[in-house]
VMD Tcl script that draws the C-alpha trace (Angstrom):
set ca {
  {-6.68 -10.93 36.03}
  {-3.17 -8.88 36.14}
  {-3.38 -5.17 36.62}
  {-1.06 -4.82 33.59}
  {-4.24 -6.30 31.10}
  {-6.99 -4.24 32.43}
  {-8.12 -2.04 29.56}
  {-5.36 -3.69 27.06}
  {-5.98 -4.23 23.83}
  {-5.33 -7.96 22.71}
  {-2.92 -7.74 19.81}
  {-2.48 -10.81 17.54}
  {1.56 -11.87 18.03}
  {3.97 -10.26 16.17}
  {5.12 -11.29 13.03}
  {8.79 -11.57 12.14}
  {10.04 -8.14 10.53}
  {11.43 -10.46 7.65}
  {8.42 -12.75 7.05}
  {6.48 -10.57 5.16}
  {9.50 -9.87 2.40}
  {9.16 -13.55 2.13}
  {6.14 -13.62 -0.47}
  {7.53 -10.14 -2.04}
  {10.77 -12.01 -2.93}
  {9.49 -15.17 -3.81}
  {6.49 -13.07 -5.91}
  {9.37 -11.28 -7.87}
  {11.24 -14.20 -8.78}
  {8.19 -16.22 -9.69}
  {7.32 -13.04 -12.14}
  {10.62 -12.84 -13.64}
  {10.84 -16.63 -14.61}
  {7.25 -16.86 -16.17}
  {8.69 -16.96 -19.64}
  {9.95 -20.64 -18.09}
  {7.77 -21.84 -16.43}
  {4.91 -20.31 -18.25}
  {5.88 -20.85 -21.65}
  {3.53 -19.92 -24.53}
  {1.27 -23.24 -25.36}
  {0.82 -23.77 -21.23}
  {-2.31 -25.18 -20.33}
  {-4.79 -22.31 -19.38}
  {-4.85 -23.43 -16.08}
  {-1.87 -23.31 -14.79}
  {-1.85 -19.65 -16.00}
  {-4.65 -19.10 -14.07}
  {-3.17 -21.22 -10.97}
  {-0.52 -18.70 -11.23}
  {-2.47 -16.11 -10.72}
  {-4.36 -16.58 -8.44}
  {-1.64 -17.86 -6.10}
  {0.31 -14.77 -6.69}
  {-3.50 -12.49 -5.79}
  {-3.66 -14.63 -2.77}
  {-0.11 -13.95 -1.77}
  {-1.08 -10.05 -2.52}
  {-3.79 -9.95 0.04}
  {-2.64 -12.74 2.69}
  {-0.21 -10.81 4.76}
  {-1.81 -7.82 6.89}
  {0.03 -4.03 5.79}
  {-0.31 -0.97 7.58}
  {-3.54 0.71 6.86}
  {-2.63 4.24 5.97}
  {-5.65 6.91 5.05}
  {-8.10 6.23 2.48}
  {-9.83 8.87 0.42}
  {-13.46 9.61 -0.03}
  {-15.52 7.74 -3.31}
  {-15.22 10.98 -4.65}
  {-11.72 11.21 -5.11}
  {-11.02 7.90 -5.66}
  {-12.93 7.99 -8.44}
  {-11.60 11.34 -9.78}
  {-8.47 8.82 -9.54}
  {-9.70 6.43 -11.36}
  {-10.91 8.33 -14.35}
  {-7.34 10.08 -14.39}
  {-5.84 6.57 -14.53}
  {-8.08 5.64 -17.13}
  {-8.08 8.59 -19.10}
  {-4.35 8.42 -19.62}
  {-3.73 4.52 -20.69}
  {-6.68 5.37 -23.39}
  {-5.18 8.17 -24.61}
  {-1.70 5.71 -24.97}
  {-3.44 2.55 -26.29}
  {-5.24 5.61 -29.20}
  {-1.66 6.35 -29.68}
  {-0.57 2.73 -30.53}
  {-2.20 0.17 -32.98}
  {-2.65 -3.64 -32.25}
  {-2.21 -4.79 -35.69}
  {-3.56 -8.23 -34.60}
  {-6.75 -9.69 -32.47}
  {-5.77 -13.18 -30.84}
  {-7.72 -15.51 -31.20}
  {-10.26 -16.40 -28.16}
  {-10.50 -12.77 -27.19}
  {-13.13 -13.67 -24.35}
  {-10.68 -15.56 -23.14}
  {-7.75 -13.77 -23.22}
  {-9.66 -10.51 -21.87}
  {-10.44 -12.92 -19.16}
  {-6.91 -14.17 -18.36}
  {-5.50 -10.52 -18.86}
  {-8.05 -9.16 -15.87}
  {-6.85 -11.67 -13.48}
  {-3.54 -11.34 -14.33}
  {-3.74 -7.50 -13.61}
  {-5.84 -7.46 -10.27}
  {-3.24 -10.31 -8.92}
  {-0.35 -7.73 -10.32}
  {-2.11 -4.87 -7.78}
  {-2.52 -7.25 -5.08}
  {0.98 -8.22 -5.09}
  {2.64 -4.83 -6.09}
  {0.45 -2.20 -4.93}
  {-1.18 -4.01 -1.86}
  {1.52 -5.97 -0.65}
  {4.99 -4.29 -1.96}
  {3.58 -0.80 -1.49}
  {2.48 -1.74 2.14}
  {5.59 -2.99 2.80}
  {7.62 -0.04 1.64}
  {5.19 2.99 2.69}
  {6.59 2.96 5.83}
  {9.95 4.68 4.09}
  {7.52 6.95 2.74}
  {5.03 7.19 -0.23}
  {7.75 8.49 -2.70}
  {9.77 5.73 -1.98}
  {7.01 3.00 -2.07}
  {5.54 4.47 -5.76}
  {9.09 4.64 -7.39}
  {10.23 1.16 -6.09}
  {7.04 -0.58 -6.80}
  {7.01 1.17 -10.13}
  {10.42 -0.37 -10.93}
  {9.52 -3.90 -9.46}
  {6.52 -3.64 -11.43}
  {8.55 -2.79 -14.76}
  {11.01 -4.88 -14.20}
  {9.07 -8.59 -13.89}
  {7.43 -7.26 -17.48}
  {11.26 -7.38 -19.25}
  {11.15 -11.14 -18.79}
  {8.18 -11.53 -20.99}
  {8.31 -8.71 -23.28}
  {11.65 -7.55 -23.23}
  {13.45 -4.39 -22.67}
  {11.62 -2.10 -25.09}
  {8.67 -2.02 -22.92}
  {10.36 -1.03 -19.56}
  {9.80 2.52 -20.52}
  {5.91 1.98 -20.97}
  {5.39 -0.61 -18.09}
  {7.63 2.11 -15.55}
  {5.29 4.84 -16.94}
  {1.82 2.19 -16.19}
  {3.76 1.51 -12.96}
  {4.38 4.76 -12.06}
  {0.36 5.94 -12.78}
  {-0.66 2.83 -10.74}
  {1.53 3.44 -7.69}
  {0.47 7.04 -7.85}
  {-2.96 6.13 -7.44}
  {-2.18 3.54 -5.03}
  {-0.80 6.54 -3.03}
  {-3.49 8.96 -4.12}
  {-6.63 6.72 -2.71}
  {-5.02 4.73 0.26}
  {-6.70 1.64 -1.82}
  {-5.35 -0.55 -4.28}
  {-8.47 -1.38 -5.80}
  {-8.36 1.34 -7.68}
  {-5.19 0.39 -9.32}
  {-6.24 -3.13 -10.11}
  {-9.73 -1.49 -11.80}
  {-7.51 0.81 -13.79}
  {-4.72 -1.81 -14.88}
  {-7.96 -4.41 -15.98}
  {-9.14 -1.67 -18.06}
  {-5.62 -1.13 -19.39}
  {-4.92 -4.78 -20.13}
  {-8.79 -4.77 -21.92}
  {-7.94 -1.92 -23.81}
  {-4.46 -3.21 -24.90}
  {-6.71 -6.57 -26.32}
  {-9.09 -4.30 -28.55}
}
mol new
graphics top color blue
foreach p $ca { graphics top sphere $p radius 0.5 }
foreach p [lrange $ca 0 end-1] q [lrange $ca 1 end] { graphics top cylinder $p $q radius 0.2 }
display resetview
């Protein structure tokens, strides 16, 4: 054994500074062209294919581990989320249920924690490193931005704001779970 490994830490190889943008890129383009490829009256299941490929591309590539807060906080977080996207959906009226709510709760909570995978797991690691300002504005925008495609550009002011509150507590907690629990309960809420 060489001198030079006694007491060295083994290190996986390096990864390519670029590979990791790969997924990011490819994520945001897949996002903004789900109006064509995702066209209303698709099967369920390549919805949920979707979905679960873009999750899986979320949590696939290792980020930077930054500081985590306590439960404590995280949940003080949480409720702060929470607390402010039921306060906007008592502000706004659904005028109509769709039909197969079960289902469509059910599509709309995958949907959301493969959203926080992708943006605030994956983007946000991949941008912290040029700070947490920097990381909660951009994914924010990215996050607003992929929603214009299927909604249009009314709601970029509401989907920045959700983006914004998400990012923040992506920053807040160190986790994104806490994101993805507070965007399902959005989604939910947005259903009812």
């Amino acid at each position: 054994m060489s001198v030079a490994l006694v007491g060295a830490e083994r290190r996986p190889p390096p990864i390519a500074p670029a590979v990791p943008w790969v997924p990011a890129v490819v994520g945001i383009a897949a996002l903004l062209a789900r109006p064509w490829f995702l066209p209303a009256g698709v099967e369920v299941g390549w919805r949920v294919a979707f979905f679960v490929a873009l999750g899986v591309a979320g949590v696939a590539w290792p980020v930077a581990r930054t500081g985590r807060a306590g439960l404590s906080t995280s949940l003080a977080v949480l409720g702060l989320g929470a607390a402010g996207f039921a306060l906007g959906r008592a502000a706004v009226d659904v005028p109509l249920r769709p039909d197969g709510l079960a289902l469509a709760i059910g599509l709309n909570a995958l949907a959301a924690v493969a959203e926080e995978a992708f943006f605030r797991r994956h983007l946000y690691g991949l941008l912290e490193r040029f700070g947490p300002g920097l990381a909660v504005v951009a994914t924010a925008a990215a996050f607003a931005l992929v929603h214009v495609t299927v909604w249009g550009w009314w709601v970029l002011p509401l989907d920045l704001a959700a983006g914004l509150v998400l990012s923040w507590q992506r920053a807040a907690t160190g986790r994104w779970s806490v994101p993805a629990a507070t965007h399902v309960l959005a989604n939910t809420l947005a259903l009812l």
